[in-house]
C-alpha positions in Angstrom: 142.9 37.0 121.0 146.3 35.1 119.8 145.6 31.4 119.7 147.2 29.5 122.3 150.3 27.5 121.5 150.4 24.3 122.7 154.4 22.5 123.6 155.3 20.2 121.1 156.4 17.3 123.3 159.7 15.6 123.2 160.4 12.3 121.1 160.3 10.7 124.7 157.1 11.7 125.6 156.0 11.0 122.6 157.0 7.5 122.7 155.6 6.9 126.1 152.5 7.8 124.5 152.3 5.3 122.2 152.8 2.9 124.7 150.1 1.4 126.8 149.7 2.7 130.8 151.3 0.1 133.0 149.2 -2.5 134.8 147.8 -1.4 138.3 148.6 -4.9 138.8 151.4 -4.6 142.1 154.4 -6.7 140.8 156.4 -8.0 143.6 160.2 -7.1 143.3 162.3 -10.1 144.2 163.9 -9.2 147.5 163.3 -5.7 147.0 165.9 -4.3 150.6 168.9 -6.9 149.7 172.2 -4.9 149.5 172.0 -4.4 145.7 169.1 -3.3 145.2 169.2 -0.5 148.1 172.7 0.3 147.0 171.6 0.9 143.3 168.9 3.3 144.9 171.1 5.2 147.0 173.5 5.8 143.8 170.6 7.0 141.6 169.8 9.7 144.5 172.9 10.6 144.9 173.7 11.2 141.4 170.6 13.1 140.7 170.4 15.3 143.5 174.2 16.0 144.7 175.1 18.5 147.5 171.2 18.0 148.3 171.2 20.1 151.7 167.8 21.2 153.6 164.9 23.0 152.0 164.1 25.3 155.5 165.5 28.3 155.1 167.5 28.6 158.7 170.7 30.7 159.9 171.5 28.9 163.2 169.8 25.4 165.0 167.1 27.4 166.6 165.8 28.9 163.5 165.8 25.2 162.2 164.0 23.9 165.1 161.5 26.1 164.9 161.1 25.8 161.0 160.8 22.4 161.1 158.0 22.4 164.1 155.8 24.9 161.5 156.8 22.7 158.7 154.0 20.0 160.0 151.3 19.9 157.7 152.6 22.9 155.7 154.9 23.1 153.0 157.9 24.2 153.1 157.7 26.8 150.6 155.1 28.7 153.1 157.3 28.3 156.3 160.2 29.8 154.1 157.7 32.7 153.8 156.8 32.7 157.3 160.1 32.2 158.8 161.6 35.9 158.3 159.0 38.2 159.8 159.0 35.8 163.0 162.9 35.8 163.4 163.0 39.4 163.1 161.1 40.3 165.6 162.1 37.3 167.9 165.5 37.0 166.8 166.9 34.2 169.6 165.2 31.6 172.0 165.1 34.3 175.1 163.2 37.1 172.7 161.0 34.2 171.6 160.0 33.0 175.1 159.0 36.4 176.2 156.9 36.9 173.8 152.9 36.6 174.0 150.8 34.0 172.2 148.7 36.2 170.0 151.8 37.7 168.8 153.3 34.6 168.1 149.7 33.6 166.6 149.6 36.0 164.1 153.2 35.6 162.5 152.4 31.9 161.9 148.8 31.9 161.3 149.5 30.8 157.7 151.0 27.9 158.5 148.3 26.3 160.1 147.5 24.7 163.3 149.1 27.9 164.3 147.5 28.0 167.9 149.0 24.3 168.5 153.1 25.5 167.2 152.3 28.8 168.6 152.3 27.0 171.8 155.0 24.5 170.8 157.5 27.2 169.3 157.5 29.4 172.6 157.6 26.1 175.0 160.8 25.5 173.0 162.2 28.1 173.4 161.8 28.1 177.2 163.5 24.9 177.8 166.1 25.8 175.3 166.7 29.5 177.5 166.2 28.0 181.1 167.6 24.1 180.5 170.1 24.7 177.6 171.6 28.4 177.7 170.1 29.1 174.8 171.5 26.1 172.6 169.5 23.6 170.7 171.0 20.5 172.7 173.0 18.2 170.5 171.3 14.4 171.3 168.3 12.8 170.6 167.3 12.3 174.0 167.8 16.1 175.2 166.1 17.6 172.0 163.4 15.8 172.3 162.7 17.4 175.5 161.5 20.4 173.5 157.8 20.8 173.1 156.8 19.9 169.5 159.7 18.1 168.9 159.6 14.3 167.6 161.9 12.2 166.1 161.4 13.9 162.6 162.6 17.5 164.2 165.2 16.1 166.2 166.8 14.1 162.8 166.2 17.5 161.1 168.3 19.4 163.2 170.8 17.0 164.5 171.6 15.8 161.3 171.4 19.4 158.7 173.2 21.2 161.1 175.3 19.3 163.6 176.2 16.4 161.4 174.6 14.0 163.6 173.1 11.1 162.0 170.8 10.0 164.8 168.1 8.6 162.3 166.2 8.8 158.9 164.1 12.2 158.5 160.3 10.3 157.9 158.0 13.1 156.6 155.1 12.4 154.3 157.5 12.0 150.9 159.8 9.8 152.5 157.0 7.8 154.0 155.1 7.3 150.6 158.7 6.4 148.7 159.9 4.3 150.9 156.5 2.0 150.7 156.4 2.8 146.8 160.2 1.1 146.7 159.0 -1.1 149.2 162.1 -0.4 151.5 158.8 -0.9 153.7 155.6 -2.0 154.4 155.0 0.2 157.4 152.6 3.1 157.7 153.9 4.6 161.2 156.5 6.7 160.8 158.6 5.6 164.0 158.4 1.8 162.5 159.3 3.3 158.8 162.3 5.1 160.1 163.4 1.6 161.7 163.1 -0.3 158.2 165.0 2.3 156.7 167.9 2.4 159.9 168.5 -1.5 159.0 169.0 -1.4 155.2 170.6 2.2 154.4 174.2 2.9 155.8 174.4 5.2 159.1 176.7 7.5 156.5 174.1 7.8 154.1 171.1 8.7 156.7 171.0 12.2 156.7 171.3 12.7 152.5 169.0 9.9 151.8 166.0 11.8 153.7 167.3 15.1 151.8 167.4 13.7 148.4 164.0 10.9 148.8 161.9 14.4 149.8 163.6 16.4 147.0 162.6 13.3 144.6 159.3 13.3 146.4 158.3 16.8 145.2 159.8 17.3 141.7 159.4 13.5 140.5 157.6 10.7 142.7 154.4 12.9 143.7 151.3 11.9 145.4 149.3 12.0 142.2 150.3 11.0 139.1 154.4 10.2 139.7 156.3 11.5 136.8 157.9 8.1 136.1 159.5 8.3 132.7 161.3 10.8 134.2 162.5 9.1 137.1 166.2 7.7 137.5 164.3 5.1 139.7 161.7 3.9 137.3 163.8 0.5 136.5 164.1 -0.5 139.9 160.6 0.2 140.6 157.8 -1.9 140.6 155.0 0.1 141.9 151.3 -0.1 141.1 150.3 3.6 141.0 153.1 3.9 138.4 152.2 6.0 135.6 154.8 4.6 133.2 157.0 1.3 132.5 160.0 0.2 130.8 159.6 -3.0 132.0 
């Protein structure tokens, strides 16, 4: 068998190397949500992820709704995989309605808890077919008259594809970012999106969630955050962080 070939790593990975791992030590950022510092953070984003748009594959608001209701506890990736056999064959809210449980059941079985959006997807699409004609309504209030819809849905939809900025998108990347940044020290997601609504600007709302879950998955992970490559890392003062510069 060939031998295996192992990357030769870059002169920046070699230098972090040499250095020492940062201190797990937390060190508190002076004033870390004044106008400066938030503003410097929203610039980074927007320079490293421009044009950022939704990562649910969708063709209309309905197909959004219900890819964001199966997007709980799954990833995205997986609805994206999901999503195409269930539109075909229930192709609008009506077709969707009418259709039976197990049916339902088994087109979204991968995507967990499929019994509970099983339920949740086809109660949606009632209210939408008897109360709205068929149209994912356009407010917060209305759209969160849909079964399995929460704040999180309703700023997914309102804001990828009607524009509305209602509120910050808080899934489980923006939720550990925001507290790694500390933007927040909040661990509901209803009291996080609040933080955020008083220090980011109403215009920047809907990219901000975009770009922090985009950052989320290829750089700031769970486990490990890939911090020398992070546009962040200077304006971070995190204690999980993996790598310093300062």
């Amino acid at each position: 068998m060939p031998k295996s070939v192992k990357p030769v790593p870059s002169k920046k990975s070699r230098s972090v190397a040499s250095q020492p791992a940062p201190s797990k030590k937390k060190r508190e950022t002076k004033n870390p949500t004044s106008p400066e510092r938030v503003a410097a953070i929203l610039e980074e984003l927007r320079k490293a992820y421009p044009d950022v748009v939704c990562a649910l594959n969708h063709k209309n608001a309905w197909e959004l709704t219900v890819a964001t209701i199966l997007s709980a506890q799954c990833t995205d990736v997986r609805v994206n995989l999901v999503t195409p056999k269930l539109f075909k064959a229930f192709p609008t809210p009506k077709a969707m309605a009418a259709a039976s449980l197990p049916e339902l059941e088994e087109l979204i079985r991968t995507t967990g808890f499929f019994r509970n959006k099983a339920k949740s997807i086809q109660g949606a699409a009632m209210v939408v077919t008897e109360k709205f004609g068929g149209k994912v309504p356009q407010t917060m209030q209305e759209i969160l008259t849909l079964p399995g819809v929460a704040r999180k849905t309703g700023n997914v939809v309102l804001g990828s594809w009607y524009g509305i900025a209602e509120g910050v998108v808080v899934d489980t990347h923006v939720m550990r970012l925001s507290r790694r940044l500390e933007l927040t020290r909040e661990t509901a997601p209803e009291k996080v999106e609040q933080d955020l609504m008083k220090i980011i600007p109403p215009d920047r709302w809907i990219a901000f969630s975009h770009e922090l879950i985009h950052h989320g998955r290829q750089i700031c992970v769970a486990r490990k955050p890939r911090c020398v490559d992070c546009t962040l890392e200077k304006l971070c003062n995190s204690a999980d962080k993996t790598w310093t510069s300062h």
